[in-house]
C-alpha positions as a printed NumPy array, in Angstrom:
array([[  0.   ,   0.   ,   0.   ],
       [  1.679,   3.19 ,  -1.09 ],
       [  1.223,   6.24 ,   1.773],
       [ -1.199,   8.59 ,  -0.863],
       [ -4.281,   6.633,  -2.391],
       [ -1.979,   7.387,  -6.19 ],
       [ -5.313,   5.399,  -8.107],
       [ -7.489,   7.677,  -6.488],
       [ -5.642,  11.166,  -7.493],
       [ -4.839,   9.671, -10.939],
       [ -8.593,   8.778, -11.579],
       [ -9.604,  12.352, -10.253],
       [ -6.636,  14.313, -12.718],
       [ -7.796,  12.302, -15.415],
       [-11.577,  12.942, -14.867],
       [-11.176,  16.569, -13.979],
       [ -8.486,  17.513, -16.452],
       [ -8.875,  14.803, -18.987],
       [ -4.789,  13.826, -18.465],
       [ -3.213,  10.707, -20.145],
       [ -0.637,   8.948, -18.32 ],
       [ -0.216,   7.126, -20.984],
       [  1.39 ,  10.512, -22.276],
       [  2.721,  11.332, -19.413],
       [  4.95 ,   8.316, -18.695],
       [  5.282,   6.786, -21.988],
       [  3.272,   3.33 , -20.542],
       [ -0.128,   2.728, -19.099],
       [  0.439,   1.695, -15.49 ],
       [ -3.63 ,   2.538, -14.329],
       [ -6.97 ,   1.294, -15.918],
       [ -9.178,   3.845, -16.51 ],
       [-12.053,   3.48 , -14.527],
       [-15.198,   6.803, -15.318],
       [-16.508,   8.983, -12.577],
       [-19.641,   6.354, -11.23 ],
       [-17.116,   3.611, -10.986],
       [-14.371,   5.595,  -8.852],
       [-17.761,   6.84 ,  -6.561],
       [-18.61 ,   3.689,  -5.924],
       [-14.974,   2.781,  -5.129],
       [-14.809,   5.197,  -2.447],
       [-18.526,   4.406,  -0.975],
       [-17.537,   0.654,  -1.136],
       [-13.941,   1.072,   0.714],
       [-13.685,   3.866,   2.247],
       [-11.411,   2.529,   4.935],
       [ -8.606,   2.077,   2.484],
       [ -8.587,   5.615,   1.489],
       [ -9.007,   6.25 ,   5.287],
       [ -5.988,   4.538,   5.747],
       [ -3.787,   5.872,   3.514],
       [ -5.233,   9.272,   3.946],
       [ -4.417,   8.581,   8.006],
       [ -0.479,   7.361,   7.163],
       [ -0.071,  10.117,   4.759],
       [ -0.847,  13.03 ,   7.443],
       [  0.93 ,  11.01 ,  10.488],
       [  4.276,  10.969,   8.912],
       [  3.77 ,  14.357,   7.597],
       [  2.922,  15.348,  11.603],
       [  5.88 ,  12.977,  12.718],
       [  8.272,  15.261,  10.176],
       [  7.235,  18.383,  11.497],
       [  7.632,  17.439,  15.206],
       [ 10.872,  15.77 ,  14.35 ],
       [ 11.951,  19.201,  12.456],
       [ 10.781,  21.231,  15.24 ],
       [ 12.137,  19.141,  17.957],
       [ 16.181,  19.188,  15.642],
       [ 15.42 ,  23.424,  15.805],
       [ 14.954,  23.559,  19.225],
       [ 17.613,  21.39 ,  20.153],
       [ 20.006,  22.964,  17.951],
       [ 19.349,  26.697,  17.816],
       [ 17.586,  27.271,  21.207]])
């Protein structure tokens, strides 16, 4: 499981701004899935996107305290 949901932001870029990764990155690593089948992806698991969405923000919180903690031990 990779820490951002990348299928989810992928499908929403394509639907919103009609982007090919296929372009993009010269291969097609995603299916293409249309705008009813990614809403009923996130009604039917919304724990996964929970999940990531909850490992994304605590190691972004965990790098801030660890940042903050290396300033005030260093410069204070």
């Amino acid at each position: 499981m990779s820490i951002l949901p990348t299928t989810f932001w992928r499908e929403i870029i394509n639907i919103k701004y009609n982007k090919s990764f296929k372009k993009l990155y010269g291969k097609e690593f995603y299916y293409p899935i249309n705008e009813e089948q990614l809403v009923d992806l996130l009604k039917k698991y919304p724990l996964f996107f929970l999940i990531q969405y909850f490992s994304f923000f605590t190691g972004l919180l965990s790098m801030l305290i660890i940042l903050y903690a290396y300033i005030l031990d260093h410069y204070f």
